[in-house]
N, C-alpha and C positions, 0 to 999 in steps of 0.2 A: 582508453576508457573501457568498462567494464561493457557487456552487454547485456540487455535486458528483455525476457517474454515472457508475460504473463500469462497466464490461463485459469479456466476456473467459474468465468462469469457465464452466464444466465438469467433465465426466464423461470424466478420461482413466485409465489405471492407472498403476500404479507404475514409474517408471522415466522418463515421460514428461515432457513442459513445456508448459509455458502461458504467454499472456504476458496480464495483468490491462492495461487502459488507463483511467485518471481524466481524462473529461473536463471540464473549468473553466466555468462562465461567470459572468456576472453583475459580475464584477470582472480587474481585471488581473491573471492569473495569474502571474506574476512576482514580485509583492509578496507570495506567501506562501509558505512553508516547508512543506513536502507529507509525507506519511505515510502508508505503510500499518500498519493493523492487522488482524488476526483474530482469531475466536469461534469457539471447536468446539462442540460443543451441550455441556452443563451444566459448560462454563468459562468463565472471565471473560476479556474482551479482554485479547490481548495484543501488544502491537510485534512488527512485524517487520520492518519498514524506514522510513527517513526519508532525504532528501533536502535539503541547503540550497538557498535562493533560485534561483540561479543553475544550480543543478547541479555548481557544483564540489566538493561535501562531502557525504561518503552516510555513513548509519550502518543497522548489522545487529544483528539479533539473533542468536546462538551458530548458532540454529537455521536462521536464513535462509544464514550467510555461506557462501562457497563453491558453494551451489544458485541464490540468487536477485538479482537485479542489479535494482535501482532508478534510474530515468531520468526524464527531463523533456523535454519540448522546448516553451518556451516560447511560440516561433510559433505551436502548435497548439493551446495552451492545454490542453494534455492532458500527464500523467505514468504513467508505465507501470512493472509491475513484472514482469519476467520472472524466470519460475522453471521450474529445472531438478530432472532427477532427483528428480522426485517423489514423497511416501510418504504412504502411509497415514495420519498422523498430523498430515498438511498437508491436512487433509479441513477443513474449517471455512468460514465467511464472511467474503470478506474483504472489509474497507471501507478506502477511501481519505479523510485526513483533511488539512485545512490550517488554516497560523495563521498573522498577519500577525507575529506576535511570539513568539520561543523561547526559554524562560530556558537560560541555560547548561549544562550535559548534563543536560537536561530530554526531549529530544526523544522520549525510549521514554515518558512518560506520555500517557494516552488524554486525562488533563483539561487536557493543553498546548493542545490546539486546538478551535475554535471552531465550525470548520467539517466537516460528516460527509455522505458518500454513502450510498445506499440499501443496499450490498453488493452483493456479487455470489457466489454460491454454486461453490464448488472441491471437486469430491467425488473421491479417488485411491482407486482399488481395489485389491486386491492381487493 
């Protein structure tokens, strides 16, 4: 399996952006389909963006599209997710996730992928 650490997250307010970065090792990051998800405290993960192989195909959640833009750059073995216009309710952990294999509009499930980061902690004030 691939390895995964994120970095990136903070302490900004409302309004503001951040940009989360998944660094890869361990494996060829190219050969897997990448994801974020997040956890607010007493709910259950949820998607918020994913990315195909290559980078050419992104998927959003309601909640991300328009604020948050998911990326890749394979050279770096790193995937990034910038996000804008920040609220309150984007306060949560977010973890970066990859899978060598994604069943077809599967990609919002947490149990598609195999591979998970430690988080990294996004706290928006008001």
């Amino acid at each position: 399996q691939v390895q995964l650490v994120e970095s990136g997250g903070g302490l900004v307010q409302a309004g503001a952006s951040l940009r989360l970065s998944c660094a890869a090792s361990g494996r060829t990051f190219s050969d897997y389909f990448m994801g974020w998800f997040r956890q607010a405290p007493g709910k259950e993960r949820e998607f918020v963006a994913a990315i195909s192989w290559s980078g050419d195909a992104a998927y959003y959640a309601d909640s991300a599209k328009g604020r948050f833009t998911i990326s890749r750059d394979n050279a770096k073995n790193t995937g990034y997710l910038q996000m804008s216009s920040l609220k309150p309710e984007d306060t949560a952990i977010y973890y970066c996730a990859a899978t060598l294999v994604i069943r077809l509009h599967r990609e919002t499930g947490a149990g598609e992928y195999e591979s998970w980061g430690q988080g990294t902690q996004v706290t928006v004030s008001s």
